[in-house]
Chimera marker file (.cmm) of the C-alpha trace (Angstrom):
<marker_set name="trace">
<marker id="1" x="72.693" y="114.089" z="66.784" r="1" g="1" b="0" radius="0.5"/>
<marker id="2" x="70.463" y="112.134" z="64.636" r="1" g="1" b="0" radius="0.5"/>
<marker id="3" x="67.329" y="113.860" z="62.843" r="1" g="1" b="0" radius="0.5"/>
<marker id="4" x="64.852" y="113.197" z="65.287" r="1" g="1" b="0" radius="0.5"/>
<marker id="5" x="67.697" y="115.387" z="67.906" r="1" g="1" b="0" radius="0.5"/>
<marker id="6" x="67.117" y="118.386" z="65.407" r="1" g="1" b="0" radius="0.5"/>
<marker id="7" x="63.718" y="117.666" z="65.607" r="1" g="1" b="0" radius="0.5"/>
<marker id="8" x="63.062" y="117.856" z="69.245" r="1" g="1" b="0" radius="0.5"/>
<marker id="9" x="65.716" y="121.195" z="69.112" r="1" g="1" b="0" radius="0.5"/>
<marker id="10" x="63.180" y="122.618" z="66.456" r="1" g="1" b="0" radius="0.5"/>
<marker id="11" x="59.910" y="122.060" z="68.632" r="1" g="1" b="0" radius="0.5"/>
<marker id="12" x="61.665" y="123.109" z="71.837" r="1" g="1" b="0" radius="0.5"/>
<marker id="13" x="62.427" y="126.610" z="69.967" r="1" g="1" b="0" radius="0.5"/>
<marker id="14" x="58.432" y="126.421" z="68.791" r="1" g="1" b="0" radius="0.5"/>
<marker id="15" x="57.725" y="126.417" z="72.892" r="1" g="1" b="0" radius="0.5"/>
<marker id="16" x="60.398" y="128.952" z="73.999" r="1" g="1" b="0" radius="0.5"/>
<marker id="17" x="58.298" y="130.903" z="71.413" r="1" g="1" b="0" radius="0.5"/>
<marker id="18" x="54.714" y="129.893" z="72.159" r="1" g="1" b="0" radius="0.5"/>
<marker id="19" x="55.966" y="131.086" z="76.424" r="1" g="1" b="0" radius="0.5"/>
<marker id="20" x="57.612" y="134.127" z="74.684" r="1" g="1" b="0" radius="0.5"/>
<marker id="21" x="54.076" y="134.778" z="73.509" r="1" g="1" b="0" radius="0.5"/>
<marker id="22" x="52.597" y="133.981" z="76.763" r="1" g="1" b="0" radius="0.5"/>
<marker id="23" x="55.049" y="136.778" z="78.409" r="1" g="1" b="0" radius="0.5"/>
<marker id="24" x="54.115" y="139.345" z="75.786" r="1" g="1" b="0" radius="0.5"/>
<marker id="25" x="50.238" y="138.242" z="75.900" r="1" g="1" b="0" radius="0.5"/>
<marker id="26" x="50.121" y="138.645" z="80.310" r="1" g="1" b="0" radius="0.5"/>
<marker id="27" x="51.718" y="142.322" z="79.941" r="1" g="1" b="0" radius="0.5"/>
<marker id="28" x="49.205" y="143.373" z="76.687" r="1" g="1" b="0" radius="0.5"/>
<marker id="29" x="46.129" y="141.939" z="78.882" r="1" g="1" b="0" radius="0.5"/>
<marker id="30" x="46.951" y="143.740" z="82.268" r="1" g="1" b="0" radius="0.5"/>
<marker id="31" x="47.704" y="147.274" z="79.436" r="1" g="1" b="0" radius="0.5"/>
<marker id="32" x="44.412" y="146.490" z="77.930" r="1" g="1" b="0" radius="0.5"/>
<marker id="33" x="42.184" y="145.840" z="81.133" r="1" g="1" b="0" radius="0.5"/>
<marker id="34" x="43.439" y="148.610" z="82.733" r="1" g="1" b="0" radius="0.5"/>
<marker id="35" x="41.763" y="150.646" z="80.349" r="1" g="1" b="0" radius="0.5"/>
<marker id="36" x="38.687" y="149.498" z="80.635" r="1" g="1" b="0" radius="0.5"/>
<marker id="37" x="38.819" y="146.092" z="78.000" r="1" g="1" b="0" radius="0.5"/>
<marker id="38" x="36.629" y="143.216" z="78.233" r="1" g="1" b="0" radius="0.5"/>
<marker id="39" x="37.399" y="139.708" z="77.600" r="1" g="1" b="0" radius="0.5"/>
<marker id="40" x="35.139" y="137.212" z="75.348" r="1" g="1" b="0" radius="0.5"/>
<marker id="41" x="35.297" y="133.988" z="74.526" r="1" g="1" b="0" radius="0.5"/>
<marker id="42" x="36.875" y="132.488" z="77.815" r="1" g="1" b="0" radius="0.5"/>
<marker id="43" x="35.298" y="129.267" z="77.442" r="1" g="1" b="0" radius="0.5"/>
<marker id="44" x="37.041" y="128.079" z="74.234" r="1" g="1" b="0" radius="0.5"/>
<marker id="45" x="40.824" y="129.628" z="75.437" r="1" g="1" b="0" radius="0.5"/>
<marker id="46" x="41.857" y="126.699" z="77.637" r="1" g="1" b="0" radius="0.5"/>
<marker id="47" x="41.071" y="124.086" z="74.203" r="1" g="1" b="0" radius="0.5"/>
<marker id="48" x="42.685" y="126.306" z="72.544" r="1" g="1" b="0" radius="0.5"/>
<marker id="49" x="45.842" y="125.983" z="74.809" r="1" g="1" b="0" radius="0.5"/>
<marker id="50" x="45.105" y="122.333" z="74.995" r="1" g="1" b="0" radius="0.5"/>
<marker id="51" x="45.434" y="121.575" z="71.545" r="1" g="1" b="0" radius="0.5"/>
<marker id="52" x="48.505" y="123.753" z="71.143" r="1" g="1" b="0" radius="0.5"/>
<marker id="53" x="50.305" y="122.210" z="73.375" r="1" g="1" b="0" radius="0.5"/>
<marker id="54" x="49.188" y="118.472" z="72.519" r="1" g="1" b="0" radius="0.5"/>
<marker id="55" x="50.503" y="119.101" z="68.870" r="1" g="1" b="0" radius="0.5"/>
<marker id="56" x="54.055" y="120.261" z="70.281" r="1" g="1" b="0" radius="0.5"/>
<marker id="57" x="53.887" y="116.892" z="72.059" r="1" g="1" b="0" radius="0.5"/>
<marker id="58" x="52.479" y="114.825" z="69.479" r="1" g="1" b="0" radius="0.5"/>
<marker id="59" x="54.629" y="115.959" z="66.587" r="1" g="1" b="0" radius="0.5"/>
<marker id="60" x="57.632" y="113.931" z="68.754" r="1" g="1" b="0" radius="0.5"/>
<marker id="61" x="55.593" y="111.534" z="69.950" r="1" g="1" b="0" radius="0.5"/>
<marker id="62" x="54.554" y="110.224" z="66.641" r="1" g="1" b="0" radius="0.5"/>
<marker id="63" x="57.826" y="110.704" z="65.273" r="1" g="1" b="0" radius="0.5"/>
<marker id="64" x="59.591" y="108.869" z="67.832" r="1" g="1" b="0" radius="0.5"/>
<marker id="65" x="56.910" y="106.298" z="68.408" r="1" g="1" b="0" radius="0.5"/>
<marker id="66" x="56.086" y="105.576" z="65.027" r="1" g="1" b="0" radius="0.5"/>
<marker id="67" x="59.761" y="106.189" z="63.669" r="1" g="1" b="0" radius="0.5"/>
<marker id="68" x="58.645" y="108.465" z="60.864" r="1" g="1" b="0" radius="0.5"/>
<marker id="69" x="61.592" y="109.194" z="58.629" r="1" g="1" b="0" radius="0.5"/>
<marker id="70" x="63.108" y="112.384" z="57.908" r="1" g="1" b="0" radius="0.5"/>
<marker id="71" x="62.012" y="112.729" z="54.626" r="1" g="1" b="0" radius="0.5"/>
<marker id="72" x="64.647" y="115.916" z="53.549" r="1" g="1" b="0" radius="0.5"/>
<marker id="73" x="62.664" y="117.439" z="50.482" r="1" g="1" b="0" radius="0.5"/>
<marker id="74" x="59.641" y="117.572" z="52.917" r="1" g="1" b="0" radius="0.5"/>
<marker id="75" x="60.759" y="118.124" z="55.926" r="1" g="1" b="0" radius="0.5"/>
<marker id="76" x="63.128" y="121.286" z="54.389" r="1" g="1" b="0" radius="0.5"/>
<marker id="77" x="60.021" y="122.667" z="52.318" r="1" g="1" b="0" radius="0.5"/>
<marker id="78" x="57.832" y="122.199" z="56.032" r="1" g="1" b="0" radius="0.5"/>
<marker id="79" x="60.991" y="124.067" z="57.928" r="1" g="1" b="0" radius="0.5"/>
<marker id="80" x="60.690" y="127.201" z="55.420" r="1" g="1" b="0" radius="0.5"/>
<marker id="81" x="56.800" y="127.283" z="56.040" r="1" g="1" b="0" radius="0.5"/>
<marker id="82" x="57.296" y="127.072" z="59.779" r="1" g="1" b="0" radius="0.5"/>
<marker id="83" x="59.788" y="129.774" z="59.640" r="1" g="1" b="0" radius="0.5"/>
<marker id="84" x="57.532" y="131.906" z="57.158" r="1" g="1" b="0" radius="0.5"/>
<marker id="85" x="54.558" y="131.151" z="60.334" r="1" g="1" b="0" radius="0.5"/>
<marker id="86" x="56.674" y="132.727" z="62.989" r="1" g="1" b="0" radius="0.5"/>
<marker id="87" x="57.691" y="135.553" z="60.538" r="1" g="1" b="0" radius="0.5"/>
<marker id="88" x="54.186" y="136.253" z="60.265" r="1" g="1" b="0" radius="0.5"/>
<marker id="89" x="53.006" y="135.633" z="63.395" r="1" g="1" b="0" radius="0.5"/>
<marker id="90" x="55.352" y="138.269" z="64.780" r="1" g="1" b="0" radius="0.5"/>
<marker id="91" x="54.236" y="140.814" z="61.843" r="1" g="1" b="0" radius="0.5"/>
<marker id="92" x="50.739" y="140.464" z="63.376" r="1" g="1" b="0" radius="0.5"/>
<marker id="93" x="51.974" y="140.978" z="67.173" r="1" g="1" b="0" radius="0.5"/>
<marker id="94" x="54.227" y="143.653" z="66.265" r="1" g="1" b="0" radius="0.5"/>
<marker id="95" x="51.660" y="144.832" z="64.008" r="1" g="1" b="0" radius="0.5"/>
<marker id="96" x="48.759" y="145.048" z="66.781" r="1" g="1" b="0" radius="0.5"/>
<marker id="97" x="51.185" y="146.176" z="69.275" r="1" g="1" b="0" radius="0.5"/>
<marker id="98" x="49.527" y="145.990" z="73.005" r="1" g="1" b="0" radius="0.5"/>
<marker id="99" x="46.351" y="145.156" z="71.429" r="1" g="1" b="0" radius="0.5"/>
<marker id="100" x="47.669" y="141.821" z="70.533" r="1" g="1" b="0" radius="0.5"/>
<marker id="101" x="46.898" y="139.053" z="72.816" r="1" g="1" b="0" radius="0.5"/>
<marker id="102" x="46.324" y="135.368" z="73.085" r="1" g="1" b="0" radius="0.5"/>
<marker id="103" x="42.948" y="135.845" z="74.740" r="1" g="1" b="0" radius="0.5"/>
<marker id="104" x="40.081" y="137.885" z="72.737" r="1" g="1" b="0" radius="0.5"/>
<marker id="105" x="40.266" y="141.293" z="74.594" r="1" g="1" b="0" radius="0.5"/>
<marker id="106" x="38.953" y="144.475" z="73.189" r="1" g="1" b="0" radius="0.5"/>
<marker id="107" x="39.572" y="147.879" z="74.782" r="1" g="1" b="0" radius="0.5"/>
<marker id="108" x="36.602" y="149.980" z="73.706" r="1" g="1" b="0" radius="0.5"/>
<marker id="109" x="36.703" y="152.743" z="71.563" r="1" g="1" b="0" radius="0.5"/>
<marker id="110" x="40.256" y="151.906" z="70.496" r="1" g="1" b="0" radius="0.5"/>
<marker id="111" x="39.768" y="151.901" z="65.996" r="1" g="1" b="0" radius="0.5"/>
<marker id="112" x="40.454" y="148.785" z="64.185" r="1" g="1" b="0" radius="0.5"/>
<marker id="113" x="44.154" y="148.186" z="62.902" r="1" g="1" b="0" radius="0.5"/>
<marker id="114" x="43.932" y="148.400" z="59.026" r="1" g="1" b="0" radius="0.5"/>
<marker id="115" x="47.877" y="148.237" z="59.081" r="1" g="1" b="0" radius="0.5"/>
<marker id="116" x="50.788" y="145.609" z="58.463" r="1" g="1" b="0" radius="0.5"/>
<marker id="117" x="49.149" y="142.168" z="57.500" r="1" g="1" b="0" radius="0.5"/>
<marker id="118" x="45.801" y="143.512" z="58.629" r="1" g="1" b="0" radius="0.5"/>
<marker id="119" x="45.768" y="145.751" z="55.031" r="1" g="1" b="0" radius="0.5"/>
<marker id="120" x="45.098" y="142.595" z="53.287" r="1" g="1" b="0" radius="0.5"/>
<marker id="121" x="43.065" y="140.440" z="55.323" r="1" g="1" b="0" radius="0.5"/>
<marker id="122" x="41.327" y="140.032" z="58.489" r="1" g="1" b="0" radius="0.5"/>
<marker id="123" x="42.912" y="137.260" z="60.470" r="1" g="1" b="0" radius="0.5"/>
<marker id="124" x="46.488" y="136.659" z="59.290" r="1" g="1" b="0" radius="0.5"/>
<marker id="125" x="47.600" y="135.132" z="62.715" r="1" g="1" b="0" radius="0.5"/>
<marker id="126" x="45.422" y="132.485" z="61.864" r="1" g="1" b="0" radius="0.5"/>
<marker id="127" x="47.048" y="131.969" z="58.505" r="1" g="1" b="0" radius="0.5"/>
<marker id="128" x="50.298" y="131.577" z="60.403" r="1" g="1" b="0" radius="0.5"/>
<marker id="129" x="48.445" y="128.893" z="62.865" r="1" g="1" b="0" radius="0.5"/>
<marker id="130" x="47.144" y="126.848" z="59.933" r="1" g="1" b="0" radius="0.5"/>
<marker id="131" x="50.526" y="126.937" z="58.350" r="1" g="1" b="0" radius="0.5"/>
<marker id="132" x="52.090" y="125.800" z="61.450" r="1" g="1" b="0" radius="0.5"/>
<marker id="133" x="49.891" y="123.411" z="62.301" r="1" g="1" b="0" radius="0.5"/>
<marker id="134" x="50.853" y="121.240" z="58.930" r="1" g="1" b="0" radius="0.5"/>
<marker id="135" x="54.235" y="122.183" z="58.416" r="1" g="1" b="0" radius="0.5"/>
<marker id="136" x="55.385" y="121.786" z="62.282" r="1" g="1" b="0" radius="0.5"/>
<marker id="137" x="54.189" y="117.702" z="61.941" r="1" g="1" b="0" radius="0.5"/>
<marker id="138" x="55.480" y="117.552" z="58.362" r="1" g="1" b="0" radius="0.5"/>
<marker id="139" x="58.925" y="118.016" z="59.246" r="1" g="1" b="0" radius="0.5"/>
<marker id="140" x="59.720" y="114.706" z="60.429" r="1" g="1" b="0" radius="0.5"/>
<marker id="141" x="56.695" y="113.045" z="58.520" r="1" g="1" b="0" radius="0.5"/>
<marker id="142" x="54.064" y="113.086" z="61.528" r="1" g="1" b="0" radius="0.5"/>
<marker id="143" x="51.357" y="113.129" z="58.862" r="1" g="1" b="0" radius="0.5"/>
<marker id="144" x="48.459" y="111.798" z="61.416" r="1" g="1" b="0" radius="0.5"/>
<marker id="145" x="48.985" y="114.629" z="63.950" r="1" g="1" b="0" radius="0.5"/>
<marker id="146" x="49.357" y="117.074" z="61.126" r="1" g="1" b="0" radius="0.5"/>
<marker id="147" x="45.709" y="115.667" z="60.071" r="1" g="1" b="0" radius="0.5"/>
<marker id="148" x="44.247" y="115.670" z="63.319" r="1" g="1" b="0" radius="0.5"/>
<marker id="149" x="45.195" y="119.258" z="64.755" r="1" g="1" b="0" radius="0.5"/>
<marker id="150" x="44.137" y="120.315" z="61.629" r="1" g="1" b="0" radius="0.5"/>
<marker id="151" x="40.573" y="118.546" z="61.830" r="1" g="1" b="0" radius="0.5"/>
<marker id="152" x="40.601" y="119.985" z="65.343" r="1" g="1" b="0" radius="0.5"/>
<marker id="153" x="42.097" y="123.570" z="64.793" r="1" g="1" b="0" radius="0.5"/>
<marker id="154" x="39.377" y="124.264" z="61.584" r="1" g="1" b="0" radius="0.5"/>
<marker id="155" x="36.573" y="123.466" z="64.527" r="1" g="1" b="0" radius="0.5"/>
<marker id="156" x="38.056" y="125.632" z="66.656" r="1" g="1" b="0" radius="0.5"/>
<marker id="157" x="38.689" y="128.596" z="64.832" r="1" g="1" b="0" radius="0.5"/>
<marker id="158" x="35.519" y="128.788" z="63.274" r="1" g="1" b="0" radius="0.5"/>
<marker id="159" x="34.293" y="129.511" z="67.459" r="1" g="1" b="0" radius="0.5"/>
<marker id="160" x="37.365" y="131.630" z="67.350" r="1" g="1" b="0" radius="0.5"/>
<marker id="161" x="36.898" y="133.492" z="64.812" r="1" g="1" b="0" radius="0.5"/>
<marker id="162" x="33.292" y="133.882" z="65.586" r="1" g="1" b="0" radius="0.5"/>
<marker id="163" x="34.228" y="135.423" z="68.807" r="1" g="1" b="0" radius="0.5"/>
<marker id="164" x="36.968" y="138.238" z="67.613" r="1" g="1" b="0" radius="0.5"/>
<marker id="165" x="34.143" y="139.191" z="65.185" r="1" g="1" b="0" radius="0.5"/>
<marker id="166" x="31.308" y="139.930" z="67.300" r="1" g="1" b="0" radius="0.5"/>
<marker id="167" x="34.035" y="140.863" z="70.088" r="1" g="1" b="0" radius="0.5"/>
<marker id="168" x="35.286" y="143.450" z="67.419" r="1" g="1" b="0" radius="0.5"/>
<marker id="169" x="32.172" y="144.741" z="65.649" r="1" g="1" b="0" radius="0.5"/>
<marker id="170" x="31.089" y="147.389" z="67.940" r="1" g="1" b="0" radius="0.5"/>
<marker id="171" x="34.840" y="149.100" z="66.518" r="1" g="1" b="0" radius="0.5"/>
<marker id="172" x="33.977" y="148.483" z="62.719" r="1" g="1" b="0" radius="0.5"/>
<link id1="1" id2="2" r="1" g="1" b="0" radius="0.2"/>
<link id1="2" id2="3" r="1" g="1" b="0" radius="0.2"/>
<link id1="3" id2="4" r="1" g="1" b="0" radius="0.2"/>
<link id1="4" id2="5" r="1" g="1" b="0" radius="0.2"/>
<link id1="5" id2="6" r="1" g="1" b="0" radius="0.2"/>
<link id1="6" id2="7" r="1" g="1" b="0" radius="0.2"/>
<link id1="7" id2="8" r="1" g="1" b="0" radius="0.2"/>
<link id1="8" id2="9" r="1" g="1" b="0" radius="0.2"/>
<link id1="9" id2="10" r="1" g="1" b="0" radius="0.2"/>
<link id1="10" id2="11" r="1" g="1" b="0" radius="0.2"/>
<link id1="11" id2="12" r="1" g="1" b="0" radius="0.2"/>
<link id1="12" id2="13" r="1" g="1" b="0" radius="0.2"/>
<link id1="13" id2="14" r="1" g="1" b="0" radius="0.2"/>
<link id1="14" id2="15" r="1" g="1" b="0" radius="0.2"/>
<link id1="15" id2="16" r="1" g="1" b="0" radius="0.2"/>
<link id1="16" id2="17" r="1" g="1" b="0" radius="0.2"/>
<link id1="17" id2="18" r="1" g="1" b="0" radius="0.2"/>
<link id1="18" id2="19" r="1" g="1" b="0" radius="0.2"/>
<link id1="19" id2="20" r="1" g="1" b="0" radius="0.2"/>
<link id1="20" id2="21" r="1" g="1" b="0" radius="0.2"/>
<link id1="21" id2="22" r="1" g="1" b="0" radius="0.2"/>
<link id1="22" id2="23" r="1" g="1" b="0" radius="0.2"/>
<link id1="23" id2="24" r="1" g="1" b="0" radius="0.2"/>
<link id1="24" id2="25" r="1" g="1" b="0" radius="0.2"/>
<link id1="25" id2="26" r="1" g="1" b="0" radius="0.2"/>
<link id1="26" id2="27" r="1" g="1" b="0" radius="0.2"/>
<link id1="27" id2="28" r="1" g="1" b="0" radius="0.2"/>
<link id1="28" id2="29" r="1" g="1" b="0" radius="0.2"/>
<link id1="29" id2="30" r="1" g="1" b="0" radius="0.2"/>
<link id1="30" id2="31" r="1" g="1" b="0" radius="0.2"/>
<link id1="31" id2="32" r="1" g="1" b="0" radius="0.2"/>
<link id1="32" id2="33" r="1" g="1" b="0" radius="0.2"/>
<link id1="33" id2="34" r="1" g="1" b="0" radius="0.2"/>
<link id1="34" id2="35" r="1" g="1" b="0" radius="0.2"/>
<link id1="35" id2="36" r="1" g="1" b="0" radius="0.2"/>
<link id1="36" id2="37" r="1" g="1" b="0" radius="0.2"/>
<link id1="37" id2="38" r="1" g="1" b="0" radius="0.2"/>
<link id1="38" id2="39" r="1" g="1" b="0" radius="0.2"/>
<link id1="39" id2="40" r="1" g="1" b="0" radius="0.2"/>
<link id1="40" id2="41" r="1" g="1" b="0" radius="0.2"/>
<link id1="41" id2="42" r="1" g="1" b="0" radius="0.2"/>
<link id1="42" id2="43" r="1" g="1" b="0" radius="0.2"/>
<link id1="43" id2="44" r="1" g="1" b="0" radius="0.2"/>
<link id1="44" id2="45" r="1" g="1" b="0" radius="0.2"/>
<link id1="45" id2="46" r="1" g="1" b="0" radius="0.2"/>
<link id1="46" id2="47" r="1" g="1" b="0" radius="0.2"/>
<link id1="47" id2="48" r="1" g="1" b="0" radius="0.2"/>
<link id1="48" id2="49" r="1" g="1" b="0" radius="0.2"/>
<link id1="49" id2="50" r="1" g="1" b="0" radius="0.2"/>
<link id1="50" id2="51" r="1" g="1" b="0" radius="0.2"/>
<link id1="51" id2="52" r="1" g="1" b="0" radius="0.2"/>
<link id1="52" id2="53" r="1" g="1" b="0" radius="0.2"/>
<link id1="53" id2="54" r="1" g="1" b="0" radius="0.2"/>
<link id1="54" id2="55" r="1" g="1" b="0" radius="0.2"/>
<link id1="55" id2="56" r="1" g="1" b="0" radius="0.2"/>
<link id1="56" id2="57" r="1" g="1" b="0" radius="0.2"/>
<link id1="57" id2="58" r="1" g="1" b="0" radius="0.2"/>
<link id1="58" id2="59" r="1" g="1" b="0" radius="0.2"/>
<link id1="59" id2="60" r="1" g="1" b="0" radius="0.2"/>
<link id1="60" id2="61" r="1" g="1" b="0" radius="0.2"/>
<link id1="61" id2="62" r="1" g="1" b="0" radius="0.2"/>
<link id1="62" id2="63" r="1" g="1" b="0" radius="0.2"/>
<link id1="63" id2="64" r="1" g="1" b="0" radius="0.2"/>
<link id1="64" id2="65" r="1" g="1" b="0" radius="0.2"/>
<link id1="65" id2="66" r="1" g="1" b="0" radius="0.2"/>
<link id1="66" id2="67" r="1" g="1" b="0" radius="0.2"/>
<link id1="67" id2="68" r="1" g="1" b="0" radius="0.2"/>
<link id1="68" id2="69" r="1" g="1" b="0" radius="0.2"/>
<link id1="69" id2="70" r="1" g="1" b="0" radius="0.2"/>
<link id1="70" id2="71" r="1" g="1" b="0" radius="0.2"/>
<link id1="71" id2="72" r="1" g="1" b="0" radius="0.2"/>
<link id1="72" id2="73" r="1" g="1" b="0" radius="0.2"/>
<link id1="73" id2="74" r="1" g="1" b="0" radius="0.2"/>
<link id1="74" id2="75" r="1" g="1" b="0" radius="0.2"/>
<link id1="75" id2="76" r="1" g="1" b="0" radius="0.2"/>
<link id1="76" id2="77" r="1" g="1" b="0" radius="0.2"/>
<link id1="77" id2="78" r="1" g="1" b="0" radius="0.2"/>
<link id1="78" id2="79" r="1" g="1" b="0" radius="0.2"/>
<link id1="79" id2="80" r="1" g="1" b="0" radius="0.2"/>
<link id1="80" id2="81" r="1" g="1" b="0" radius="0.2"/>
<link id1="81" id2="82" r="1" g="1" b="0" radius="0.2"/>
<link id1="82" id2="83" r="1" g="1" b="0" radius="0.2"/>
<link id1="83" id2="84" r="1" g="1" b="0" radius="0.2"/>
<link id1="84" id2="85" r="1" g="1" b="0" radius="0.2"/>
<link id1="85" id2="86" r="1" g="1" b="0" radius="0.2"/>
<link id1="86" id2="87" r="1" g="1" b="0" radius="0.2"/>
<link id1="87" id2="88" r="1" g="1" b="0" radius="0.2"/>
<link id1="88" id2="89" r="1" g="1" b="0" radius="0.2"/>
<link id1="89" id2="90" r="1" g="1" b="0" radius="0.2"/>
<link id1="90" id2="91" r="1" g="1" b="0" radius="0.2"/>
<link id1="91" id2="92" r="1" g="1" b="0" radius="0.2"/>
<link id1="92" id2="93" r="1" g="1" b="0" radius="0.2"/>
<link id1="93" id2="94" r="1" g="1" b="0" radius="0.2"/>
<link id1="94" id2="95" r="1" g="1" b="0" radius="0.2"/>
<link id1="95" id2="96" r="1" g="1" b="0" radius="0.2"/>
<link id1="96" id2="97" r="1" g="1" b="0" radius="0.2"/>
<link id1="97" id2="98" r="1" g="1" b="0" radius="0.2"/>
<link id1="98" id2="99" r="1" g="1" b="0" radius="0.2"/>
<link id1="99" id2="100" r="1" g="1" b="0" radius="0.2"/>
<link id1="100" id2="101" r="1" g="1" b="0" radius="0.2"/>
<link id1="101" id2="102" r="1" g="1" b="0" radius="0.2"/>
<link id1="102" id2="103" r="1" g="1" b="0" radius="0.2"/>
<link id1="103" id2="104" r="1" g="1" b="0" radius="0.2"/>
<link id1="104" id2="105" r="1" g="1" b="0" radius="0.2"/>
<link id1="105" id2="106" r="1" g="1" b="0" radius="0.2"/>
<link id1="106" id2="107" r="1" g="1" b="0" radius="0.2"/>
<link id1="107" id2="108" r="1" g="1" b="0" radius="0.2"/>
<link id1="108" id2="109" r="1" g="1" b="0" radius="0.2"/>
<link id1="109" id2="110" r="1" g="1" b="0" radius="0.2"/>
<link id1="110" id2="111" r="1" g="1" b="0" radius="0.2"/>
<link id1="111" id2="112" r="1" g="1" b="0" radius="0.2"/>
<link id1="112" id2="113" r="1" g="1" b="0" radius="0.2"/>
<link id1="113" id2="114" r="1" g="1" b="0" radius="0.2"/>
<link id1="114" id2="115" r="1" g="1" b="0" radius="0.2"/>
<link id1="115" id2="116" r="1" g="1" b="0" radius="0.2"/>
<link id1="116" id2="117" r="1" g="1" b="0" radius="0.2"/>
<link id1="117" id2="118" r="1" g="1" b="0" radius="0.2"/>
<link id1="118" id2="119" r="1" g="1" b="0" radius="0.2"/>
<link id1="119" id2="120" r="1" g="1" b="0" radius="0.2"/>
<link id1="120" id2="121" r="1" g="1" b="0" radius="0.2"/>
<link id1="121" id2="122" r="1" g="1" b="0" radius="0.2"/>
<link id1="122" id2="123" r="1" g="1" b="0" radius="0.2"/>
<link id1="123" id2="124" r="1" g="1" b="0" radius="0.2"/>
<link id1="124" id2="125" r="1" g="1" b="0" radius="0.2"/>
<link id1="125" id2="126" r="1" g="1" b="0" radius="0.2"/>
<link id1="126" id2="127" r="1" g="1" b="0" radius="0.2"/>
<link id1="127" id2="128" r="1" g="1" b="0" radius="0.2"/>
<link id1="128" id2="129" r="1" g="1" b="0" radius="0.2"/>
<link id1="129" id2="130" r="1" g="1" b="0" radius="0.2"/>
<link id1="130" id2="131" r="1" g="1" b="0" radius="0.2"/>
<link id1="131" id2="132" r="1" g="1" b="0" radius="0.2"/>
<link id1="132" id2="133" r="1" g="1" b="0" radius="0.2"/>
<link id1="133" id2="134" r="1" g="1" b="0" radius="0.2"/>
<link id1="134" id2="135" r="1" g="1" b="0" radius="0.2"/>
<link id1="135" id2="136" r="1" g="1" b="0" radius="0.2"/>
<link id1="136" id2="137" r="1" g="1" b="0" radius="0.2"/>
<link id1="137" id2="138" r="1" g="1" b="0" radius="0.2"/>
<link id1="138" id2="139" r="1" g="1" b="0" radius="0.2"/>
<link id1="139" id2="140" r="1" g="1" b="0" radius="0.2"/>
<link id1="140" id2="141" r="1" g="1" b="0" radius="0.2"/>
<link id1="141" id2="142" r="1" g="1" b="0" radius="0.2"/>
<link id1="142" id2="143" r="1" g="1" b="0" radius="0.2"/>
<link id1="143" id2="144" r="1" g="1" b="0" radius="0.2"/>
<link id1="144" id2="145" r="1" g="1" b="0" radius="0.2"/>
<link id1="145" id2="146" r="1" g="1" b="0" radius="0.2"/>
<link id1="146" id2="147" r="1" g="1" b="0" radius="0.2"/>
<link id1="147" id2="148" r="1" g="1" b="0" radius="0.2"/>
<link id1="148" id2="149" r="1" g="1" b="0" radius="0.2"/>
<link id1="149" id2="150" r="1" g="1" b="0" radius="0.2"/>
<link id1="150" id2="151" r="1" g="1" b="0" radius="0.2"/>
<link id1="151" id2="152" r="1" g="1" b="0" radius="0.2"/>
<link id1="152" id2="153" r="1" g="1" b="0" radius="0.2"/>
<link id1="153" id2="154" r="1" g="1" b="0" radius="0.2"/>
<link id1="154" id2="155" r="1" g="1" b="0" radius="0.2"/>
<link id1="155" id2="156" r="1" g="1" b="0" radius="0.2"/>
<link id1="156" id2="157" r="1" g="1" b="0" radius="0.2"/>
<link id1="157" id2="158" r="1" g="1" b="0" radius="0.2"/>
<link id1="158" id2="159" r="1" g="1" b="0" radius="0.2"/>
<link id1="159" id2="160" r="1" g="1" b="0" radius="0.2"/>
<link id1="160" id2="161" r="1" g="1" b="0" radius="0.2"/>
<link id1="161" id2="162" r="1" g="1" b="0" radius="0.2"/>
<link id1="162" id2="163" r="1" g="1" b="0" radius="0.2"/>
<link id1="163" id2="164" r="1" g="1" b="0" radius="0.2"/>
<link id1="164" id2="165" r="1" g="1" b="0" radius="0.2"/>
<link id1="165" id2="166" r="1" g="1" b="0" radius="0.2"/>
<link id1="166" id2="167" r="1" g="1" b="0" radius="0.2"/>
<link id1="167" id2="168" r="1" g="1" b="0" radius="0.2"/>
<link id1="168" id2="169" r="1" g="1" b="0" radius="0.2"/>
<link id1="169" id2="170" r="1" g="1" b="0" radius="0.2"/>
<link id1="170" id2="171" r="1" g="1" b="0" radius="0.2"/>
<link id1="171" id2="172" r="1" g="1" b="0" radius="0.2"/>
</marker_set>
């Protein structure tokens, strides 16, 4: 199997993680609304799921269309990142426990998590997604999607962010 085979066996691990997610997210939201949580920020969640899955897709596409090289002191350096973004990504789940989700719900009256990755700054999952979002592209040289999510991705965080913030004040 030729580099761009390891490739497509890397990014089809990245999706059996992302519906891993998706499995843990479902249970933590039916937890959480059943005691009494509301959701915010519906309206940016299904961009947000768009351009997550478009940068799984285009990271092969460009590769295989464009027949970027594996360059191997890259692409190694981008595989250690993209392992270091799962590693943390998981801290924060683990971290939040059933408060975690991919959606932005709150369960009021629950206090803040000042725990894990959360003792040293305020969104670390989204430290893991910007890592990702580089590295993932990098590792078989698919500069222009790693530019482009990440043009797209800053926008949308900043409504994200925005969101989990006023969704979360009412708890500081």
């Amino acid at each position: 199997m030729g580099s761009l085979g390891w490739y497509a066996v890397l990014l089809g691990l990245v999706v059996l993680e992302r519906l891993a997610e998706l499995v843990v997210s479902r249970h933590h939201a039916s937890w959480a609304l059943s005691r009494g949580a509301v959701e915010h920020g519906r309206g940016h969640y299904p961009w947000m799921v768009l351009l997550h899955t478009g940068l799984l897709v285009a990271c092969l596409a460009e590769a295989w269309l464009l027949d970027r090289p594996f360059l191997p002191v890259l692409g190694w350096s981008m595989v250690v990142v993209v392992v270091a973004a799962q590693a943390l990504r998981w801290w924060c789940i683990v971290t939040l426990g059933k408060r975690w989700n991919t959606r932005v719900i709150v369960v009021p009256g629950l206090p803040l998590v000042a725990r894990g990755p959360y003792r040293l700054m305020r969104h670390p999952n989204y430290v893991a997604v910007v890592a990702e979002g580089v590295a993932l592209p990098l590792v078989h040289g698919s500069w222009v999607t790693a530019l482009v999510f990440t043009l797209l991705n800053a926008w949308l965080l900043t409504v994200r962010i925005r969101t989990e913030d006023r969704a979360l004040e009412p708890l500081r």
